[in-house]
GUTIVO-371552 format. One record per residue (C-alpha): residue number from 1; y, x, z. Coordinates in nm, 3 decimals. Layout:
BEGIN
ATOM   lumtor         y         x         z
ATOM      NUM         Y         X         Z
...
//
This chain:
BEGIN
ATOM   lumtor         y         x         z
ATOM        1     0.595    -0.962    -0.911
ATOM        2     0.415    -1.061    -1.211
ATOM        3     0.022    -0.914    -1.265
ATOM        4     0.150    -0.761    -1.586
ATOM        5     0.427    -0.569    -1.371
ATOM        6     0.155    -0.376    -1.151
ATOM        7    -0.036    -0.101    -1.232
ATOM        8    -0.436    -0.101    -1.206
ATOM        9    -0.630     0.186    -1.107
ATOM       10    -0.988     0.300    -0.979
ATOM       11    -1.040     0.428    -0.649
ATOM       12    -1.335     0.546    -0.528
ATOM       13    -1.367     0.528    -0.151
ATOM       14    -1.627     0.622     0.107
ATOM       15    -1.849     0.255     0.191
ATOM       16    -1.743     0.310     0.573
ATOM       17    -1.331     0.327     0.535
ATOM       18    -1.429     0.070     0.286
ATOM       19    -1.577    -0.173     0.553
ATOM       20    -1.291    -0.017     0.780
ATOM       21    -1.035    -0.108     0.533
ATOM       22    -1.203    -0.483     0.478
ATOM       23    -1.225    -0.561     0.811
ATOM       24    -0.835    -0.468     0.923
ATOM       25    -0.735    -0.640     0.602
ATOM       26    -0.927    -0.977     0.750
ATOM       27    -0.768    -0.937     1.078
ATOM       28    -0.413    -0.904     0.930
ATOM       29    -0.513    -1.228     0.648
ATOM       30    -0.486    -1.001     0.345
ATOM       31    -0.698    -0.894     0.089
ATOM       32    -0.800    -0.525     0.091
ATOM       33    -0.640    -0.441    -0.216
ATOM       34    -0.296    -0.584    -0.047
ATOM       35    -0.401    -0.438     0.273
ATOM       36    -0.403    -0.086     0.082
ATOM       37    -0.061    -0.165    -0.113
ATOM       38     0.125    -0.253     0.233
ATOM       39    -0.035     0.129     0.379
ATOM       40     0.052     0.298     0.143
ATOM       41     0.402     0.138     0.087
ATOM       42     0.464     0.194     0.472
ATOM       43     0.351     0.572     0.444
ATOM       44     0.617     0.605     0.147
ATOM       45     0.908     0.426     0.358
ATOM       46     0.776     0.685     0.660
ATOM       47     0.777     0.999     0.420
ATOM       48     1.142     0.934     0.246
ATOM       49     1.290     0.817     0.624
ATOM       50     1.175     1.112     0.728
ATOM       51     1.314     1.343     0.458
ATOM       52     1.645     1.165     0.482
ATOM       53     1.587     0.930     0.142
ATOM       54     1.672     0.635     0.343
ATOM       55     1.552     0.288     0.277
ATOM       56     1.715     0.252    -0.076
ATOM       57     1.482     0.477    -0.211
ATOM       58     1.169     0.265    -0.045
ATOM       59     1.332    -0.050    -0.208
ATOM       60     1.350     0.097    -0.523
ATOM       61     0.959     0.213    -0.503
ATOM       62     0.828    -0.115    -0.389
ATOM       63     0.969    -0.251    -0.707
ATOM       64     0.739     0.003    -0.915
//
């Protein structure tokens, strides 16, 4: 996916789930801001499996 194709946005976050978030994303060898697109992209493939939306509709919001 191209930069141009993503959408940039501030988030302000506590400095301790920062550090949290920093040091997870070291362990797993991404960058926090990838470490907080694969979270939040796993909560949306937990919330539509679990409402029945199936894993089409998680393809189709990964692509957003």
């Amino acid at each position: 996916m191209a930069a141009e194709d993503r959408k940039a946005f501030l988030l302000r976050i506590d400095p301790k789930l920062w550090a949290e978030l920093e040091a997870w994303a070291a362990d797993e060898l991404r960058s926090v801001n990838g470490q907080v697109e694969f979270l939040l992209r796993d909560a949306v493939r937990r919330r539509k499996a679990s409402s029945g939306g199936g894993e089409a509709a998680t393809n189709d919001a990964s692509k957003r």
